[in-house]
C-alpha positions in Angstrom: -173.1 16.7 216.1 -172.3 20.4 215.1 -169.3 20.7 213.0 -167.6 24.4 212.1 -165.0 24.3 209.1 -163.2 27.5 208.8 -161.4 27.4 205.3 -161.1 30.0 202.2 -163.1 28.9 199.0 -159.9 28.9 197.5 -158.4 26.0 199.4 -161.6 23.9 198.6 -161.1 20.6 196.7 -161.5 17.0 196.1 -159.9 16.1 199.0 -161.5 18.8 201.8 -164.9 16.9 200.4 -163.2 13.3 200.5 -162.1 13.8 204.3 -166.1 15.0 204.8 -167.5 12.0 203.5 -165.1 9.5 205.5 -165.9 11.6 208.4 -169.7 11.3 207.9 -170.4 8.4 206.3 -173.9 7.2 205.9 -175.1 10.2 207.7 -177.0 12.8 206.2 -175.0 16.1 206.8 -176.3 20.4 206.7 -173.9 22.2 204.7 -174.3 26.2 205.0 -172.0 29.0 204.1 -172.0 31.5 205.5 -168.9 34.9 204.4 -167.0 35.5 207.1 -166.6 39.5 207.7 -162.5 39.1 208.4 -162.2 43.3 209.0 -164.6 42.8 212.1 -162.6 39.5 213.0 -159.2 41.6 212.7 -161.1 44.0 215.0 -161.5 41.3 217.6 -158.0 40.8 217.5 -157.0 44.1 217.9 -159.5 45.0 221.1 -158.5 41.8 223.0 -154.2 42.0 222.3 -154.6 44.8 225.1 -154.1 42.9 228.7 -156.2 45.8 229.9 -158.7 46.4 227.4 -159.1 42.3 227.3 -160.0 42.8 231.0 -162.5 45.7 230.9 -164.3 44.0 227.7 -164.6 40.9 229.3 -165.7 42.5 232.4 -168.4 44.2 230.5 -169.6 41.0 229.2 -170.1 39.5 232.4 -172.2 42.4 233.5 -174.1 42.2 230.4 -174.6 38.6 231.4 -175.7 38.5 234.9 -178.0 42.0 234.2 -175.8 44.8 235.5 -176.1 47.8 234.0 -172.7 50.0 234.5 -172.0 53.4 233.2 -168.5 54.8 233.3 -167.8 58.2 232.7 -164.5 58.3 230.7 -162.3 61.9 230.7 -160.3 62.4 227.7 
């Protein structure tokens, strides 16, 4: 089982690791922290609010998938 928390260190506390143990119990667990880069995640955001930009991005990543290589000249 592959479990992702997303909370700030801030918010940790006796009962974030209480709720831990009664979900794991007897089990050993993997803790590992890892900084989350929240400008690049604002980023995200911002690229995929755009209906059209959404598209073309995940357009792109569906080439990228299936091994097309496309090339678009853009005109400014």
């Amino acid at each position: 089982m592959y479990t992702v928390y997303k909370i700030n260190a801030d918010e940790l506390n006796e009962n974030f690791i209480a709720s831990i143990k009664a979900q794991f119990q007897h089990k050993d667990i993997e803790i590992a922290i890892c900084e989350t880069a929240q400008a690049e995640q604002d980023e995200t955001d911002y690229l995929l609010r755009d209906p059209a930009n959404k598209a073309r991005l995940l357009k792109a990543i569906d080439n990228v998938k299936k091994g097309k290589l496309v090339i678009r000249k853009i005109e400014h």
